[in-house]
N, CA, C and O atoms as a MOPAC input file, in Angstrom:
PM7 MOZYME 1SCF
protein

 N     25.35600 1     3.01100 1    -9.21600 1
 C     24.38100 1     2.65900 1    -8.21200 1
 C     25.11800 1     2.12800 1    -6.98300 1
 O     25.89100 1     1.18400 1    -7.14700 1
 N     24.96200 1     2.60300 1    -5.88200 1
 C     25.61000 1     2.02800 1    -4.61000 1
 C     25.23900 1     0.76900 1    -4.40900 1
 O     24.25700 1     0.24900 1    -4.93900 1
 N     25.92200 1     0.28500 1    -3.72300 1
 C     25.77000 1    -1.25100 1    -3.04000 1
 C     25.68500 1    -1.88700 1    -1.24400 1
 O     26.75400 1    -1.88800 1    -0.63400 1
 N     24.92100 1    -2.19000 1    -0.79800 1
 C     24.57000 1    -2.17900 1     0.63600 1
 C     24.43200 1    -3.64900 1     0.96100 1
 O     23.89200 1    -4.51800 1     0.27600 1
 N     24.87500 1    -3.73200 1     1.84200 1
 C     24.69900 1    -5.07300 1     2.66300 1
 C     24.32400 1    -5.11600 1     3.59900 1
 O     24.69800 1    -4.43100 1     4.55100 1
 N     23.19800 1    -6.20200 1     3.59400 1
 C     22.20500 1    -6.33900 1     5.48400 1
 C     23.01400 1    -7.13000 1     5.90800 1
 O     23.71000 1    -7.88000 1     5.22400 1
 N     22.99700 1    -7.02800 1     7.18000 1
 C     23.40200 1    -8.51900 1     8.21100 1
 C     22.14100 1    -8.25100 1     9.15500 1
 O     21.57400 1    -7.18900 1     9.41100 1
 N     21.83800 1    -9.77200 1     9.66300 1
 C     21.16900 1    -9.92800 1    10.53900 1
 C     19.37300 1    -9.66500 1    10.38700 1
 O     18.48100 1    -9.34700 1    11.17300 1
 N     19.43300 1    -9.92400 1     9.25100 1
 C     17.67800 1    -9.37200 1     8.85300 1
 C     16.79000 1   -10.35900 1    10.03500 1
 O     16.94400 1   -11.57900 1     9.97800 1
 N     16.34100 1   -10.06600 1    10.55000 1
 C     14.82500 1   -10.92800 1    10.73400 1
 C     14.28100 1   -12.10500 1     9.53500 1
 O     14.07100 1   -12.00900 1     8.32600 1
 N     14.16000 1   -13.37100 1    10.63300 1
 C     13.97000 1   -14.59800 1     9.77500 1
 C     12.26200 1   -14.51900 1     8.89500 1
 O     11.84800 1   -15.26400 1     8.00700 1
 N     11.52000 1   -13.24900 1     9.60100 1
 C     10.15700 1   -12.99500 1     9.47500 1
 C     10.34200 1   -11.68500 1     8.49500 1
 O      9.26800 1   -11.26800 1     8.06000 1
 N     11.07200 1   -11.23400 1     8.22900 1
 C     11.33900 1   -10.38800 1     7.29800 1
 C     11.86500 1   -10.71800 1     6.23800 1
 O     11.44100 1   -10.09900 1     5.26100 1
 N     12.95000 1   -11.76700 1     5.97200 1
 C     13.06800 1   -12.57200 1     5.02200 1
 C     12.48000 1   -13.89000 1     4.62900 1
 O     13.05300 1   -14.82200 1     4.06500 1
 N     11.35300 1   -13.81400 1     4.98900 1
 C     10.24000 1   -14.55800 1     4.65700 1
 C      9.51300 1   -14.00800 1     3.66600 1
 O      9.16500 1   -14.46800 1     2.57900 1
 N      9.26400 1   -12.59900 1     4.35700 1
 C      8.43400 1   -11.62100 1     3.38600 1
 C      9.14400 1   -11.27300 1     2.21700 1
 O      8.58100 1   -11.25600 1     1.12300 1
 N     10.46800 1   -10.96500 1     2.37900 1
 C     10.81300 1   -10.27600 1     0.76200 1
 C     11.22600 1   -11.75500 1    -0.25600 1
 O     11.12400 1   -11.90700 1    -1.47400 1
 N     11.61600 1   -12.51100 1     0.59700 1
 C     11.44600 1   -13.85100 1    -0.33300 1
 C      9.92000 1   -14.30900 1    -0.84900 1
 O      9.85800 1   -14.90600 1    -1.92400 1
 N      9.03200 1   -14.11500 1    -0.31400 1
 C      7.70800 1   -14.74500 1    -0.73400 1
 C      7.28700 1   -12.91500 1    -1.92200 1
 O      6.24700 1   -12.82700 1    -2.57500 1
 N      8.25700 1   -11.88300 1    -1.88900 1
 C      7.70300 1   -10.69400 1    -2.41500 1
 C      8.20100 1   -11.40200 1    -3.76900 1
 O      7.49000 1   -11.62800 1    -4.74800 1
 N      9.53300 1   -11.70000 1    -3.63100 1
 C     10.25000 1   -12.30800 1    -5.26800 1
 C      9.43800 1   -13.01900 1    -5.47500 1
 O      8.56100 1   -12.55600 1    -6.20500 1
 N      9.30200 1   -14.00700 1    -5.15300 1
 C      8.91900 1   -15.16100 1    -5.68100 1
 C      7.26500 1   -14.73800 1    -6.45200 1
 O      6.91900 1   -15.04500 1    -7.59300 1
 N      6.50500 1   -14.01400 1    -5.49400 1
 C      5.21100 1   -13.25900 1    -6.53000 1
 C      5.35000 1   -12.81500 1    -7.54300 1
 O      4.56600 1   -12.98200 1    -8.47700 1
 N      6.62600 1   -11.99500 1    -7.58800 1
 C      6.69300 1   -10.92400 1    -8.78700 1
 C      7.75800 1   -11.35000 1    -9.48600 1
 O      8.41500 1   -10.36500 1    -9.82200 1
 N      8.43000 1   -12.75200 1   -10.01300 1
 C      9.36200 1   -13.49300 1   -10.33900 1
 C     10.81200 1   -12.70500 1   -10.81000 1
 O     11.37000 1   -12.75800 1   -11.90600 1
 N     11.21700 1   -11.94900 1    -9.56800 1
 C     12.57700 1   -11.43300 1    -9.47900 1
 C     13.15000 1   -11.89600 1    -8.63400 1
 O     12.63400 1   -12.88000 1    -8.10300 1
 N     14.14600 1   -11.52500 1    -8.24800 1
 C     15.84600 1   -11.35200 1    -7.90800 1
 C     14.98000 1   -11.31000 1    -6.27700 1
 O     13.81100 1   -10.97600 1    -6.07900 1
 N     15.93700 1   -11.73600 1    -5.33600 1
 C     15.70900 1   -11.21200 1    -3.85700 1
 C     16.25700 1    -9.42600 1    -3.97500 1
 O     15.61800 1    -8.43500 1    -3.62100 1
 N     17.60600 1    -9.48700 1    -4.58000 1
 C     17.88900 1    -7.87200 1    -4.67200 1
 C     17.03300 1    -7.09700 1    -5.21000 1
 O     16.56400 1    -6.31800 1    -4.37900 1
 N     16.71500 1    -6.99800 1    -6.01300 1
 C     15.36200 1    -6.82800 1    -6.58900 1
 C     13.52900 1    -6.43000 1    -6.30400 1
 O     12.67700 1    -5.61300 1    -6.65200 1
 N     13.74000 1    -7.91600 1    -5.24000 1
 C     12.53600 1    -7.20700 1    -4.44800 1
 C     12.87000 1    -6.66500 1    -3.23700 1
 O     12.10000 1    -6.16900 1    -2.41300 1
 N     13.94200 1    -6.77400 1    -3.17800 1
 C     14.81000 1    -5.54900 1    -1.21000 1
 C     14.10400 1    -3.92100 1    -2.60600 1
 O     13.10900 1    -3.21800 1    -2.43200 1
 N     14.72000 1    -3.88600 1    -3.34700 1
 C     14.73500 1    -2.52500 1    -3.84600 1
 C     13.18100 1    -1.85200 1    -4.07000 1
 O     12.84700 1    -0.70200 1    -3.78700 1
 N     12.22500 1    -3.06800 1    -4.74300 1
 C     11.10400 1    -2.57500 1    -4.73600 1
 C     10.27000 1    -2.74700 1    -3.79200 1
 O      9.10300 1    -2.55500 1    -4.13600 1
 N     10.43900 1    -3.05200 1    -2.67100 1
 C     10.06400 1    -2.66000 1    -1.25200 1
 C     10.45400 1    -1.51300 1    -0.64100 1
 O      9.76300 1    -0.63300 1    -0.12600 1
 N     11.85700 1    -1.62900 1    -0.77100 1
 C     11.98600 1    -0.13400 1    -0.33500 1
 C     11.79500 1     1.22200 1    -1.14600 1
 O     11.57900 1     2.34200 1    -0.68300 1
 N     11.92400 1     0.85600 1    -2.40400 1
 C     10.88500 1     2.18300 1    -3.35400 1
 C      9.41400 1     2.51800 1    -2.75200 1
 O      9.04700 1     3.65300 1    -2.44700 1
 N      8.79700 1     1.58100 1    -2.65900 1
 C      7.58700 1     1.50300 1    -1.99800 1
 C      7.39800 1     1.92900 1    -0.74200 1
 O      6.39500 1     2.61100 1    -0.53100 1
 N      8.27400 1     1.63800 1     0.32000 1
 C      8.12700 1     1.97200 1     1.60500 1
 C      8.38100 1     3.41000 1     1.75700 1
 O      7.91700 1     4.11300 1     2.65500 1
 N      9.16200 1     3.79500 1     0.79800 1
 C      9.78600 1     5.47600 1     0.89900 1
 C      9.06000 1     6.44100 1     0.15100 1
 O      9.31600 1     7.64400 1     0.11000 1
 N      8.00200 1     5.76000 1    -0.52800 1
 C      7.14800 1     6.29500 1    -1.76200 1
 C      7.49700 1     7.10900 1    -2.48900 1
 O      7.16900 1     8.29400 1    -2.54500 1
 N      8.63900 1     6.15800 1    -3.49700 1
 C      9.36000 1     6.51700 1    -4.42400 1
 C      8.75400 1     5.28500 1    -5.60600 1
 O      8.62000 1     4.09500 1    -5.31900 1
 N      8.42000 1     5.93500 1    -7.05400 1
 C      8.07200 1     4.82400 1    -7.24300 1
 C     10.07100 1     4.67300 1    -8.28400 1
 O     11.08700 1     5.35500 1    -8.14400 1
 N      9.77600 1     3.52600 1    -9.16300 1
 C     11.20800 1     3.23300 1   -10.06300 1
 C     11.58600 1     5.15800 1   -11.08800 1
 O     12.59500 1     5.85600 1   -10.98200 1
 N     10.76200 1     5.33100 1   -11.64900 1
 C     11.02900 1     6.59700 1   -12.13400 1
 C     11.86800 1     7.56500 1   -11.15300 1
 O     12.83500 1     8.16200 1   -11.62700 1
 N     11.48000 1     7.75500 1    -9.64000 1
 C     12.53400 1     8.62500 1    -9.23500 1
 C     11.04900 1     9.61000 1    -8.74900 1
 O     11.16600 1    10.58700 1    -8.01000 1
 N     10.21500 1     9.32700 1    -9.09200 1
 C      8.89500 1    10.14100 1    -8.54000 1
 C      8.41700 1     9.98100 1    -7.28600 1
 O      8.31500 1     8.79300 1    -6.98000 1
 N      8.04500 1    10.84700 1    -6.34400 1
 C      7.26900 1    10.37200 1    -5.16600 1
 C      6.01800 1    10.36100 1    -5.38700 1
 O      5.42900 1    11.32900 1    -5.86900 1
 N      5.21900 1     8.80600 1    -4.92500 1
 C      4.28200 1     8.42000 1    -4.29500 1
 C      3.68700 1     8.38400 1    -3.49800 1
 O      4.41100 1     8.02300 1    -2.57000 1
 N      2.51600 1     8.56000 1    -3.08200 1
 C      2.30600 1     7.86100 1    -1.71100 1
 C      1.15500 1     7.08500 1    -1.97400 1
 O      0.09400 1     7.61900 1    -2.29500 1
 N      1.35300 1     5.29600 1    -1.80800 1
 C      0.27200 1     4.55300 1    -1.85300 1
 C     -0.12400 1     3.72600 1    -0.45500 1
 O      0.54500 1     2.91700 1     0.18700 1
 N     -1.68000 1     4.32400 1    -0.20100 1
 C     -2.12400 1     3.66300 1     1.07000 1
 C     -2.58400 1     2.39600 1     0.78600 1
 O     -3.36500 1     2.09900 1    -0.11800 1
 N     -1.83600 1     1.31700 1     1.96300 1
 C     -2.85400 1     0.15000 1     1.81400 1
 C     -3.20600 1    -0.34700 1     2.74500 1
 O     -3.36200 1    -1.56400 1     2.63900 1
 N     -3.51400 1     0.28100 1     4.11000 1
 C     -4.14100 1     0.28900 1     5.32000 1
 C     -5.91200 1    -0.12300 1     5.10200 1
 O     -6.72700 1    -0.21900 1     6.02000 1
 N     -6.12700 1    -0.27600 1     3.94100 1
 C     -7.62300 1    -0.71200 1     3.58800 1
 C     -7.57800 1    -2.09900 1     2.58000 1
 O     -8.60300 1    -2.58200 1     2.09800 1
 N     -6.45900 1    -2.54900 1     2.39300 1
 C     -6.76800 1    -3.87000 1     0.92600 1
 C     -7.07700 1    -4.89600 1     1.52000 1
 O     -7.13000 1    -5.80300 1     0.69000 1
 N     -7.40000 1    -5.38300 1     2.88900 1
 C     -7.62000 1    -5.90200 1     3.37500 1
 C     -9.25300 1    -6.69400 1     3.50000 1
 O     -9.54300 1    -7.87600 1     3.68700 1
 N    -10.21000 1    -5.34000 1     3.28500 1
 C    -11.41600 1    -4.91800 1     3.57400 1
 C    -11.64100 1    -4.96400 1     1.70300 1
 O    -12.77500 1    -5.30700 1     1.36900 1
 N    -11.05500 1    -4.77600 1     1.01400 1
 C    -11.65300 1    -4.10100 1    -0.51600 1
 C    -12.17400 1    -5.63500 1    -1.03700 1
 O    -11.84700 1    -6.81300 1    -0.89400 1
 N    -13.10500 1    -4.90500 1    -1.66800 1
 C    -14.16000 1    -6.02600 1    -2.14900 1
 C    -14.83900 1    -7.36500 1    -1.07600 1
 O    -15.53500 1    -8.31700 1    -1.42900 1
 N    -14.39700 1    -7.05100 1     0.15300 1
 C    -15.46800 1    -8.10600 1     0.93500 1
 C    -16.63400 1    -7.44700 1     1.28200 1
 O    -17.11800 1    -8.36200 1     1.94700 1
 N    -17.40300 1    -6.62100 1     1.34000 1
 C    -18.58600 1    -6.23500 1     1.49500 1
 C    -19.57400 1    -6.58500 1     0.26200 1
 O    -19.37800 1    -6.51500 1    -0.95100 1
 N    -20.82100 1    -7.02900 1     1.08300 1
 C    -21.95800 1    -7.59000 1     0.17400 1
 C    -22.32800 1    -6.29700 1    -0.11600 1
 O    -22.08500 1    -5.20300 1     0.39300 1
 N    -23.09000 1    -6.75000 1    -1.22500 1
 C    -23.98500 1    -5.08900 1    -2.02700 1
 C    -24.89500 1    -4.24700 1    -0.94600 1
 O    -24.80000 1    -3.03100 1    -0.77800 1
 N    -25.72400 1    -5.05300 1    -0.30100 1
 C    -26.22600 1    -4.48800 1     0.77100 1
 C    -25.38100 1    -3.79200 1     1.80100 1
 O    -25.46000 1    -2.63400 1     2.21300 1
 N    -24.31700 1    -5.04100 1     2.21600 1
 C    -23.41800 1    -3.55900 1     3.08600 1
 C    -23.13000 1    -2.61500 1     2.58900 1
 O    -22.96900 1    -1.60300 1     3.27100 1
 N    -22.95300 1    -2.60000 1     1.17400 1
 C    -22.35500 1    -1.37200 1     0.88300 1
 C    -23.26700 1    -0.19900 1     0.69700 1
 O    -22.75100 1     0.91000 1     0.83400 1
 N    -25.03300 1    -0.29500 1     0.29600 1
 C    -26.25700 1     0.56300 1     0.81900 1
 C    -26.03400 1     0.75600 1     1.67700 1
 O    -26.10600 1     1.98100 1     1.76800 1
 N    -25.71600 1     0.30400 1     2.69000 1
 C    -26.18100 1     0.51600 1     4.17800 1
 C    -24.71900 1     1.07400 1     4.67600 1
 O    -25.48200 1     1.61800 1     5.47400 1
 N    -24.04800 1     1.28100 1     4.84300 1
 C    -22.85600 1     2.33900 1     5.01000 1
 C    -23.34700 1     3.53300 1     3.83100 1
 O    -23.97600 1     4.56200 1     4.08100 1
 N    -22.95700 1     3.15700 1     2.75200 1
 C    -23.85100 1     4.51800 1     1.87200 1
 C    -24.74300 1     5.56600 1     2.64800 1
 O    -24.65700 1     6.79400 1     2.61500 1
 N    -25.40900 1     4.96200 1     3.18400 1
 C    -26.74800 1     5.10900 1     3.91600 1
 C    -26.67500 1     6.14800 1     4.98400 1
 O    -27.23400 1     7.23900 1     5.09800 1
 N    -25.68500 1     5.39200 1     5.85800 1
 C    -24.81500 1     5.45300 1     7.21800 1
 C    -24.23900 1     6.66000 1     6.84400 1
 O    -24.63300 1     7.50400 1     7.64800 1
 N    -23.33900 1     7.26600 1     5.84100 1
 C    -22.76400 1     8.10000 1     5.47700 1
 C    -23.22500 1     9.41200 1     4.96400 1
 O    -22.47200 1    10.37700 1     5.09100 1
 N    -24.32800 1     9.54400 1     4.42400 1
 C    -25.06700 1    10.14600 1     3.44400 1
 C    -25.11400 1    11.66300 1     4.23600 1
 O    -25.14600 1    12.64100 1     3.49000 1
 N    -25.11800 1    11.86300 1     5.45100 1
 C    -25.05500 1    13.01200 1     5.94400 1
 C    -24.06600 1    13.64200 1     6.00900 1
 O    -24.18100 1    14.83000 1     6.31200 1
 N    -22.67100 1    13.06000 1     5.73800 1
 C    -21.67600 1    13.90800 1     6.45400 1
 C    -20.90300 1    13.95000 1     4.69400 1
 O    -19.70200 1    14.20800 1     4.62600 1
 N    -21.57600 1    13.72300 1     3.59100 1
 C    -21.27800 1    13.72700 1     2.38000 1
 C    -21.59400 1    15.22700 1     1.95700 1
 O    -20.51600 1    15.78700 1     1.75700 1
 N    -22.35100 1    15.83900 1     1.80600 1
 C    -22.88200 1    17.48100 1     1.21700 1
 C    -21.82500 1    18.52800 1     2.04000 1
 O    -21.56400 1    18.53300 1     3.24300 1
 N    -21.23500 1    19.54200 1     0.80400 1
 C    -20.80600 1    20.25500 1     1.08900 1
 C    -21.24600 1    21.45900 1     1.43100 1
 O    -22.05400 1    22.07000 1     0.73100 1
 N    -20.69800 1    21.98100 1     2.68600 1
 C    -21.74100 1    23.51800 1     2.70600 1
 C    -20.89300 1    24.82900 1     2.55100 1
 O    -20.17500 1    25.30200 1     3.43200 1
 N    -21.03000 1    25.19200 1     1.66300 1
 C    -20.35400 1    26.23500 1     0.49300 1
 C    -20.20000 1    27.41100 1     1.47400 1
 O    -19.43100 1    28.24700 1     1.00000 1
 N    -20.62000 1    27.71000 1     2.53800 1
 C    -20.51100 1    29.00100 1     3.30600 1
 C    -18.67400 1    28.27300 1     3.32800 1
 O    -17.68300 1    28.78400 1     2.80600 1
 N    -18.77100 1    26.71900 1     4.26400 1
 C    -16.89700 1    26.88100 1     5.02700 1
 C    -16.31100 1    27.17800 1     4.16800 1
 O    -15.15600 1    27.42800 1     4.51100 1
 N    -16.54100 1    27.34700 1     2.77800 1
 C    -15.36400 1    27.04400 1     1.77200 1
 C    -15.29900 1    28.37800 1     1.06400 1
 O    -14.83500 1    28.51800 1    -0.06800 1
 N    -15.81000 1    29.37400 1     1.83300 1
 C    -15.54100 1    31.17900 1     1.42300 1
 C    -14.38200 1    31.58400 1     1.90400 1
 O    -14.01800 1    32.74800 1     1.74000 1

């Protein structure tokens, strides 16, 4: 396995992969690696991924009603019309 050395990281970037260890109770090397598996969407197997999380932000804060009412909001542009798909 190769070996790499940062210099000069960002004090706001090593904030983040230190607060990443410390969640997932590993190594700082450790979580550099499973960040960057992640960022490259690779998962540990050697497989590519791709996981979006441009939405976890939003998941599960909507009341039941919002979620009718977007349902709702949506309901037209849901049915497929079988002619485009000849």
């Amino acid at each position: 396995m190769k070996t790499i050395t940062l210099r000069k990281i960002p004090p706001e970037l090593a904030e983040k992969i230190e607060a990443h260890a410390e969640r997932e109770g590993t190594s700082l090397a450790r979580a550099v690696i499973q960040l960057l598996l992640r960022a490259t969407g690779l998962s540990p197997d050697g497989v590519r991924r791709t996981r979006w999380t441009d939405l976890d932000e939003l998941a599960g804060t909507w009341t039941r009603e919002e979620g009718e009412t977007f349902d709702r909001a949506v309901r037209d542009q849901r049915p497929i019309d079988p002619d485009l798909w000849r």
